[in-house]
PASE-683208 format. One record per atom (N, C-alpha, C, O): residue number from 1; residue in three letters; z negated, y negated, x negated. Coordinates in nm, 4 decimals. Layout:
<rs>
NUM Ala Z Y X
...
</rs>
This chain:
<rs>
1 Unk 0.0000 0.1166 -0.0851
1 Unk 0.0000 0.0000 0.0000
1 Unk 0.0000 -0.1233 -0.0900
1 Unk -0.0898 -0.1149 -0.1738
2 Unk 0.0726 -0.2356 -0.0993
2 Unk 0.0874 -0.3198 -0.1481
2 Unk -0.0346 -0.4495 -0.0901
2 Unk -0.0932 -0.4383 0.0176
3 Unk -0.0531 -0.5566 -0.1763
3 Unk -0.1392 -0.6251 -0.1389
3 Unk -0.1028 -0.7097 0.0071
3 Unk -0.1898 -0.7633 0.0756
4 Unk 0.0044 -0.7100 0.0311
4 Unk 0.0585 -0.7565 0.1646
4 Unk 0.0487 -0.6790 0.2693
4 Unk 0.0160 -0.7124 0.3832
5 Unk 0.0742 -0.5853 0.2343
5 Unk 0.0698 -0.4702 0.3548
5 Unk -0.0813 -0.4794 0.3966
5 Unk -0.1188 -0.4899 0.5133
6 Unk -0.1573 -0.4746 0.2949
6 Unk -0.3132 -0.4450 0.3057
6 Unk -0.3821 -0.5582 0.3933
6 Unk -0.4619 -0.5506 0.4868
7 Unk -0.3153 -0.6786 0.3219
7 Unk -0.3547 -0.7824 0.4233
7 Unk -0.2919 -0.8098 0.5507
7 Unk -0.3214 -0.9144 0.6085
8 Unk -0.2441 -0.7630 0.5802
8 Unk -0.1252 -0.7171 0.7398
8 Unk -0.1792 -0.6332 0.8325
8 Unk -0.1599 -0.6391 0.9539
9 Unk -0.2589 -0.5414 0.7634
9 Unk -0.3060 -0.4286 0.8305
9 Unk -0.4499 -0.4492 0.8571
9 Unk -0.5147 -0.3824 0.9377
10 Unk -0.5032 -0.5608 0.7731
10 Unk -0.6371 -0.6162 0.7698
10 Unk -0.6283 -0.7159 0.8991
10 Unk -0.7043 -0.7149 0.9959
11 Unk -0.5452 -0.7802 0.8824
11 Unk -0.5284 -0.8916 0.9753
11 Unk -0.5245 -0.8448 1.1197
11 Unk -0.5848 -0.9019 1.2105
12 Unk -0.4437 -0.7292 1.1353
12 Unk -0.3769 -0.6897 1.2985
12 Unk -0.5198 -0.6126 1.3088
12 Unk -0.5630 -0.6174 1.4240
13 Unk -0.6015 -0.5451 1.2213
13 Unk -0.7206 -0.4898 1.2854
13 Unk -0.7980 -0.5671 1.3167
13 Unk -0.8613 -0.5480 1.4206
14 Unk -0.8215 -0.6865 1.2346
14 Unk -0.9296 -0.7857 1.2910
14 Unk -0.9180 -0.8681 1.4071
14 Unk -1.0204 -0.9241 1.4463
15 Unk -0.7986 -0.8870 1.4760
15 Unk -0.7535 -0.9446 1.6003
15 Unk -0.6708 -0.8596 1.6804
15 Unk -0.6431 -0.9005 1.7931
16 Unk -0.6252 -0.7464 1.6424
16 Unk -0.5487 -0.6883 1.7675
16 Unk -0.4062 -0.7318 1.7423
16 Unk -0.3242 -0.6450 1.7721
17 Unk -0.3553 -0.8461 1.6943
17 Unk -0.2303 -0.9168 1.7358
17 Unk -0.1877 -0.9513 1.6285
17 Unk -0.2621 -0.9480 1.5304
18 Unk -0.0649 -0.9910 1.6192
18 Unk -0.0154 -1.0690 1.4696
18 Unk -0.0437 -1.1872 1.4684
18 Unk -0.0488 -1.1960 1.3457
19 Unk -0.0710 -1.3052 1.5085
19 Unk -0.1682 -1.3804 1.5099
19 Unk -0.3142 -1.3579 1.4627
19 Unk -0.4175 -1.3404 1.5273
20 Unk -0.2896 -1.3638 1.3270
20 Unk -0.4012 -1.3115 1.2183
20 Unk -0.4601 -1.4314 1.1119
20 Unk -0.5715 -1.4484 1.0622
21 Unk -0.3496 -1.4956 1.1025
21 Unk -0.3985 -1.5660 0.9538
21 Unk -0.5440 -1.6565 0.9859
21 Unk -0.6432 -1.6464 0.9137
22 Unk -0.5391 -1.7211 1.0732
22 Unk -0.6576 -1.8570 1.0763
22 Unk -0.8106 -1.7321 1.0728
22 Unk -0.9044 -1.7465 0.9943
23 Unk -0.8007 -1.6166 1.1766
23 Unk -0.9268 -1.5383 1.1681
23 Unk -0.9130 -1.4922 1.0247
23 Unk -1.0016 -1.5557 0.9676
24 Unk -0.8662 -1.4350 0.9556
24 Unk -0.8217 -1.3936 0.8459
24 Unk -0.9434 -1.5064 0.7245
24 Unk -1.0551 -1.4855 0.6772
25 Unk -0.8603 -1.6052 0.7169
25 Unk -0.9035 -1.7103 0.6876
25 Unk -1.0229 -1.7581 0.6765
25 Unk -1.0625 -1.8126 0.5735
26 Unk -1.1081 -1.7396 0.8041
26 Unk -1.2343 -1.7731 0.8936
26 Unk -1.3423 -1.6459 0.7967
26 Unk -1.4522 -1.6602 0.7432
27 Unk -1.2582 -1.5362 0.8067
27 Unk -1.3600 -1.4191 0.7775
27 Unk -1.3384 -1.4527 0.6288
27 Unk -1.4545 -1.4567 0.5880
28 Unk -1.2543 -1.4807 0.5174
28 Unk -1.2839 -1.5172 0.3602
28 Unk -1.3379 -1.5948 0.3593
28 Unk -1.4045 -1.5835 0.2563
29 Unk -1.3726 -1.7106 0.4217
29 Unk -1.4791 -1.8113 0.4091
29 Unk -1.5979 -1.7555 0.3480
29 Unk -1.6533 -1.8140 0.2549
30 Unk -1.6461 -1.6312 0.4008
30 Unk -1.7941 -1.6110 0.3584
30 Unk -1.8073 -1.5049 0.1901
30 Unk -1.9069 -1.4661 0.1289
31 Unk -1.6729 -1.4895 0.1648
31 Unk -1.6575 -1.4100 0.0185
31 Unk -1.6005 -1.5302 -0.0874
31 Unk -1.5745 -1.4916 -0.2013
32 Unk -1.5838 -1.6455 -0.0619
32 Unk -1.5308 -1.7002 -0.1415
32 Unk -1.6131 -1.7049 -0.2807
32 Unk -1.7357 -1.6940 -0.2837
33 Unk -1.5419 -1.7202 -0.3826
33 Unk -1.6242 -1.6680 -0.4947
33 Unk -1.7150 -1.7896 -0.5496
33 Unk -1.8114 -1.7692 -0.6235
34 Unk -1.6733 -1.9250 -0.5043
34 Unk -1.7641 -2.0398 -0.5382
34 Unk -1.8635 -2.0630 -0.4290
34 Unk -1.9425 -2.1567 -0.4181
35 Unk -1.8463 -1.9674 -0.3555
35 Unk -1.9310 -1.9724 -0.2469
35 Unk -1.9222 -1.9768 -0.1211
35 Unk -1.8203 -2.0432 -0.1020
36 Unk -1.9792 -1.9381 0.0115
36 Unk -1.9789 -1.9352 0.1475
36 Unk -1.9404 -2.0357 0.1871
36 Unk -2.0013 -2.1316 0.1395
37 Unk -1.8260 -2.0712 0.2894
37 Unk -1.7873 -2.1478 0.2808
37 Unk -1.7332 -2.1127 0.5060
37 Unk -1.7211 -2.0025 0.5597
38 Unk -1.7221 -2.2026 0.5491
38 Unk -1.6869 -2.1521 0.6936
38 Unk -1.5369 -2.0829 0.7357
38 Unk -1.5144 -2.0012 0.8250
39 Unk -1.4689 -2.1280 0.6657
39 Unk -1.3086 -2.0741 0.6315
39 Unk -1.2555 -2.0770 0.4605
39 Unk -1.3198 -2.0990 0.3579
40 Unk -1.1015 -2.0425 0.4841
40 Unk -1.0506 -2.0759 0.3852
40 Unk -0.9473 -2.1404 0.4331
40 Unk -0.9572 -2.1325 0.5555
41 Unk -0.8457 -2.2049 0.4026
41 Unk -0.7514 -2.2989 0.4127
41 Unk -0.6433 -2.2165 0.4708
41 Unk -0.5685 -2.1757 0.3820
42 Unk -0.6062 -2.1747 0.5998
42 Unk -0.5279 -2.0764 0.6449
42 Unk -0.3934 -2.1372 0.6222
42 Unk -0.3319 -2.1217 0.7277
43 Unk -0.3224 -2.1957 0.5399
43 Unk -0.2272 -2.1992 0.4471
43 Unk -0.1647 -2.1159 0.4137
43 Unk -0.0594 -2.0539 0.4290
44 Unk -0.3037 -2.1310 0.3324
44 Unk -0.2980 -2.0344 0.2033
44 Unk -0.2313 -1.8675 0.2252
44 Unk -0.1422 -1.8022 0.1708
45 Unk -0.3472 -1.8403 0.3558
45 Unk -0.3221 -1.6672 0.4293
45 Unk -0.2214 -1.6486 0.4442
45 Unk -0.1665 -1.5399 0.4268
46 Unk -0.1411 -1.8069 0.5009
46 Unk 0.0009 -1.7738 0.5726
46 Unk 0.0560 -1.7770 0.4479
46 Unk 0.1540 -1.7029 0.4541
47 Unk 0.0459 -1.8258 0.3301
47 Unk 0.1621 -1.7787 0.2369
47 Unk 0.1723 -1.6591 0.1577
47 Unk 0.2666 -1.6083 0.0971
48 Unk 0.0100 -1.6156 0.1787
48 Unk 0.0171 -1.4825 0.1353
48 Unk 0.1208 -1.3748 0.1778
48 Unk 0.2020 -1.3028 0.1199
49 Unk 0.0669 -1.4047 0.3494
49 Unk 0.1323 -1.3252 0.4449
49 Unk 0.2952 -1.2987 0.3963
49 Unk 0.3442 -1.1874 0.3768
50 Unk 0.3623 -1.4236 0.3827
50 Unk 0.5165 -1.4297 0.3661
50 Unk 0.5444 -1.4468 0.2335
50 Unk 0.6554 -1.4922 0.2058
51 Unk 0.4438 -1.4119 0.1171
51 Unk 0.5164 -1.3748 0.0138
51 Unk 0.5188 -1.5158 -0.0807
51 Unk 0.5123 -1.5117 -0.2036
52 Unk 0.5286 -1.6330 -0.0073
52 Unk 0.5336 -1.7628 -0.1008
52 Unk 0.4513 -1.7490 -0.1962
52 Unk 0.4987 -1.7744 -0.3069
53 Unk 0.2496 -1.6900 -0.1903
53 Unk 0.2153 -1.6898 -0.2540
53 Unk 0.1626 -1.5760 -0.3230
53 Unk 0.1705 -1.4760 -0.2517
54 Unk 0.1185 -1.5567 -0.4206
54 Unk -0.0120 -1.4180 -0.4406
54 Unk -0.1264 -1.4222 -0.4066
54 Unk -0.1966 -1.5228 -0.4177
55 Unk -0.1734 -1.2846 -0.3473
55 Unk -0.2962 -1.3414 -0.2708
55 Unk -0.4084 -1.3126 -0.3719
55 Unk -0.4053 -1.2169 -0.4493
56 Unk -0.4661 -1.3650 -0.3680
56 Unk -0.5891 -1.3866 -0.5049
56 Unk -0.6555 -1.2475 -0.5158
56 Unk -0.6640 -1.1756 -0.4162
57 Unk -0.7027 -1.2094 -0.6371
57 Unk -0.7684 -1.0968 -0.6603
57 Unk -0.9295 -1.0996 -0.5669
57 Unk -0.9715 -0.9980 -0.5116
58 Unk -0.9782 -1.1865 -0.5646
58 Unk -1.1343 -1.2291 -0.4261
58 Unk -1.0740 -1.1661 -0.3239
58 Unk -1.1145 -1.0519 -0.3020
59 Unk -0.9714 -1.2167 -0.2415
59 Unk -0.9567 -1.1698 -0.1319
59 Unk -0.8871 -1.0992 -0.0952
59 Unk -0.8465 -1.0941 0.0209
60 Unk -0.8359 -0.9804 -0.2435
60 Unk -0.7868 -0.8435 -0.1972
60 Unk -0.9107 -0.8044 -0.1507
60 Unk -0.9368 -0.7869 -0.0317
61 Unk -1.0447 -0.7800 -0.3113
61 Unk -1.1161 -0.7259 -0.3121
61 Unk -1.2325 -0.7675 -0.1575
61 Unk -1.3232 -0.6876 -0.1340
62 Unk -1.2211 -0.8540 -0.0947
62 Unk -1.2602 -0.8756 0.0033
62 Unk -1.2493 -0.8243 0.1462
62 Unk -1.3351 -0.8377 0.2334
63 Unk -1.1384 -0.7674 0.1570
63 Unk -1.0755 -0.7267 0.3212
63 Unk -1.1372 -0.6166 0.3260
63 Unk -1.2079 -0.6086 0.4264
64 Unk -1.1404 -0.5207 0.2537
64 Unk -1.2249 -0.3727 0.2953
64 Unk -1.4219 -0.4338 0.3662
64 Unk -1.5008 -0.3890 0.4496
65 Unk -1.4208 -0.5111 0.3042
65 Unk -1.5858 -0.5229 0.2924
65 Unk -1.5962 -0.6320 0.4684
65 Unk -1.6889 -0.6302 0.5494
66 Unk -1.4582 -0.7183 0.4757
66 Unk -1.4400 -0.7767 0.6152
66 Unk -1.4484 -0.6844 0.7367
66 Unk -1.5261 -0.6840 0.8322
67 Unk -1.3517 -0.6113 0.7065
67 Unk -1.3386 -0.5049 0.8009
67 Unk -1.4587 -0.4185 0.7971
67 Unk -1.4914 -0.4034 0.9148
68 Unk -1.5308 -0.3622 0.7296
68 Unk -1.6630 -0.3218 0.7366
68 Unk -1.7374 -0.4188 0.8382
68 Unk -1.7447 -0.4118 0.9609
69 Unk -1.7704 -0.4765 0.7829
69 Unk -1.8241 -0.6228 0.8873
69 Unk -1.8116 -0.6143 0.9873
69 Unk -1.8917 -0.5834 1.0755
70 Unk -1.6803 -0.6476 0.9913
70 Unk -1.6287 -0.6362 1.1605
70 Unk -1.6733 -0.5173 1.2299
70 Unk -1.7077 -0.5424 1.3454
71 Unk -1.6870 -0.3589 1.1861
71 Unk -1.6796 -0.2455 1.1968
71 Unk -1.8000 -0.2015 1.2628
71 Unk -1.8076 -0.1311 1.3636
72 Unk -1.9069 -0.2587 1.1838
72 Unk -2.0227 -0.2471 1.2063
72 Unk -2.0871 -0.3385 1.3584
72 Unk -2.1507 -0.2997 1.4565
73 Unk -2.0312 -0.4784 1.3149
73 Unk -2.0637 -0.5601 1.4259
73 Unk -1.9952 -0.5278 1.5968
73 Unk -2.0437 -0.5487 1.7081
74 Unk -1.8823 -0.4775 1.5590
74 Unk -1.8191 -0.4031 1.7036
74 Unk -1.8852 -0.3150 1.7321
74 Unk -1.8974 -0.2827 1.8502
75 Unk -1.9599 -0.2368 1.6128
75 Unk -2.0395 -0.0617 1.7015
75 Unk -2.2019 -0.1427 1.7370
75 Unk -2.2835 -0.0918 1.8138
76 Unk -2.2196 -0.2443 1.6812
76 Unk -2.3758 -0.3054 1.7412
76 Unk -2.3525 -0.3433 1.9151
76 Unk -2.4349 -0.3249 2.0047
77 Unk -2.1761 -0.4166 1.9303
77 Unk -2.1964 -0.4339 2.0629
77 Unk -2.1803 -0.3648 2.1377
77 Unk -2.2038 -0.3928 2.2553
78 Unk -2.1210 -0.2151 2.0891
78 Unk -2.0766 -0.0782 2.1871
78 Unk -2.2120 -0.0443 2.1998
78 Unk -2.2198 -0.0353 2.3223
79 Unk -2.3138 -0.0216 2.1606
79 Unk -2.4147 0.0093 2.1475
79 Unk -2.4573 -0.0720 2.2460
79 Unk -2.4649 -0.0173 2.3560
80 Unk -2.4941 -0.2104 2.2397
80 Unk -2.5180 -0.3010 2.3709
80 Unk -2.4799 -0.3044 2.4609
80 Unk -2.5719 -0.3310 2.5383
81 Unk -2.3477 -0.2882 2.5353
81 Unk -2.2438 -0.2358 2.6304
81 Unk -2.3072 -0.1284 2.6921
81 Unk -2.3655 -0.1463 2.7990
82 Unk -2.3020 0.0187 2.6202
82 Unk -2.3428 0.1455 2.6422
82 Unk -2.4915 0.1347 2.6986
82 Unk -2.5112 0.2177 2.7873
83 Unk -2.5930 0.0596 2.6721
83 Unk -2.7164 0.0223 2.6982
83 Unk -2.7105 -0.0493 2.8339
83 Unk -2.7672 -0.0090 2.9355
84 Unk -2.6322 -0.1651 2.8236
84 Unk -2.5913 -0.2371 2.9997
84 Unk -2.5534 -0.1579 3.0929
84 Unk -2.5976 -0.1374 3.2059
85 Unk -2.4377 -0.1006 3.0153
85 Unk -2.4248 0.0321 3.1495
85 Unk -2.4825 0.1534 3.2027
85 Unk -2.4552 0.2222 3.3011
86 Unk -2.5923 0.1636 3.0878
86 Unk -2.6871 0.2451 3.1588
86 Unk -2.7736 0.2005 3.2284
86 Unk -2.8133 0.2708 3.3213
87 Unk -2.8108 0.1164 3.2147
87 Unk -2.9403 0.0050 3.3089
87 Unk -2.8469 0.0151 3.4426
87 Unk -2.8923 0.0724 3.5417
88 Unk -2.7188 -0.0400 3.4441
88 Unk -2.6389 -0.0541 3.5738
88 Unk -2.6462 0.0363 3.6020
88 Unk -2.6862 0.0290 3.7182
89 Unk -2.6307 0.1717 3.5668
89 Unk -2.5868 0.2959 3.6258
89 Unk -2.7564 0.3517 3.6961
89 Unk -2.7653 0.4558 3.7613
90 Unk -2.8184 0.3054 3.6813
90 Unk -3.0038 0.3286 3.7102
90 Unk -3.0131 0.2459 3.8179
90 Unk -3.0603 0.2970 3.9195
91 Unk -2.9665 0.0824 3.8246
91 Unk -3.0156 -0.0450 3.9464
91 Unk -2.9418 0.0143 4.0480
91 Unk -2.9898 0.0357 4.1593
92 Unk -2.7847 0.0526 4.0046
92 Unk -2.6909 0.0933 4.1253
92 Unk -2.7778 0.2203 4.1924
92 Unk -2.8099 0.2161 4.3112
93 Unk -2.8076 0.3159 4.1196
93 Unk -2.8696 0.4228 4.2084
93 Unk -2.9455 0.3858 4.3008
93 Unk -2.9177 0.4098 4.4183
94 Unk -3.0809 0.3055 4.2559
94 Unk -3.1811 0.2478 4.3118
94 Unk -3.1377 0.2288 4.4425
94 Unk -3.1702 0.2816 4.5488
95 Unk -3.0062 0.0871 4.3937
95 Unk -3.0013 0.0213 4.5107
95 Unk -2.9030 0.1271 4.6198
95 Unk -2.8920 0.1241 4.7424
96 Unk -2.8708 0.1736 4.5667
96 Unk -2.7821 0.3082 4.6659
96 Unk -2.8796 0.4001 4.7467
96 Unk -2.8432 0.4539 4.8512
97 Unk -2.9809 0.4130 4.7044
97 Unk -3.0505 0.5052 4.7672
97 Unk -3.1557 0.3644 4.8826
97 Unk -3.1712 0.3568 5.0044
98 Unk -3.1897 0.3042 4.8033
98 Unk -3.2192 0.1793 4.9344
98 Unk -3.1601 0.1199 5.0588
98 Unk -3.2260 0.0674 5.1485
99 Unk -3.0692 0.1290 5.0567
99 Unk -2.9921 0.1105 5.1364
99 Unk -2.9570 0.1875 5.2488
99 Unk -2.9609 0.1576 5.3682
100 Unk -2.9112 0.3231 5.1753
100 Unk -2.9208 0.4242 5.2669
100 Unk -3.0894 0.4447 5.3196
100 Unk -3.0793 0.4870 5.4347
101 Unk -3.1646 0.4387 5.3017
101 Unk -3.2816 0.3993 5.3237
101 Unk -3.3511 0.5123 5.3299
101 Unk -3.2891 0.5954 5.2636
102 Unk -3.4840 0.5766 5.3919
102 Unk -3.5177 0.7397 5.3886
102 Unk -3.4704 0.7748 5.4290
102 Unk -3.3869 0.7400 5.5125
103 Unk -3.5144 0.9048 5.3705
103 Unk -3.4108 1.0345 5.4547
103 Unk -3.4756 1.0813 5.6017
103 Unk -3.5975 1.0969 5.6089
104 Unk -3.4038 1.0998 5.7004
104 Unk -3.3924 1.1122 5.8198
104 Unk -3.4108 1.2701 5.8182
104 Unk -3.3706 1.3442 5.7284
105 Unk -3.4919 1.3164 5.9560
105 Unk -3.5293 1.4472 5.9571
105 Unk -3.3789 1.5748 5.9631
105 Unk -3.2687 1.5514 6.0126
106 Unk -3.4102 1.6656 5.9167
106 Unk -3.3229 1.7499 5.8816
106 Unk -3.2587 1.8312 6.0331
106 Unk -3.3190 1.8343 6.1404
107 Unk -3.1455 1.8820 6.0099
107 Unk -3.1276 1.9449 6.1843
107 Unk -3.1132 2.0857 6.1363
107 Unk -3.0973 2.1771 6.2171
</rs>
């Protein structure tokens, strides 16, 4: 895989879409090597992207450790999700069985 490809494949995982560079960008902010920083100059990404430029040795070595990030932070909210919908799946009963209200004598 070439360093383009890598960042192509980094990019479409971190958003879904080819519309990548500015998140791209957003997420090297926090590896920059002079320091944390809120972005990087999504320029720059886009010239990576198309070859104008080389993309710096920081933010090859950076995209595996993004995507980790990301990786982790998506299974914290499946985890939260999976937790909501079990609470829902408990109130709905509740309220399902309330409604229908007691049970009525048997024939």
């Amino acid at each position: 895989m070439t360093p383009r490809e890598m960042l192509a494949r980094a990019g479409e995982a971190l958003t879904g879409d080819d519309n990548w560079a500015k998140a791209v960008a957003r997420a090297l902010g926090a590896y920059h090597p002079d320091g944390p920083r809120e972005t990087i100059d999504p320029r720059s990404v886009s010239r990576w992207r198309t070859g104008a430029m080389e993309i710096l040795p920081w933010a090859i070595a950076a995209l595996p450790l993004i995507l980790r990030d990301h990786a982790d932070a998506l299974e914290t909210e499946a985890g939260r999700l999976h937790d909501a919908a079990d609470d829902a799946m408990v109130a709905a009963y509740e309220i399902e069985q309330e409604l229908r209200g007691p049970p009525g004598p048997r024939r």
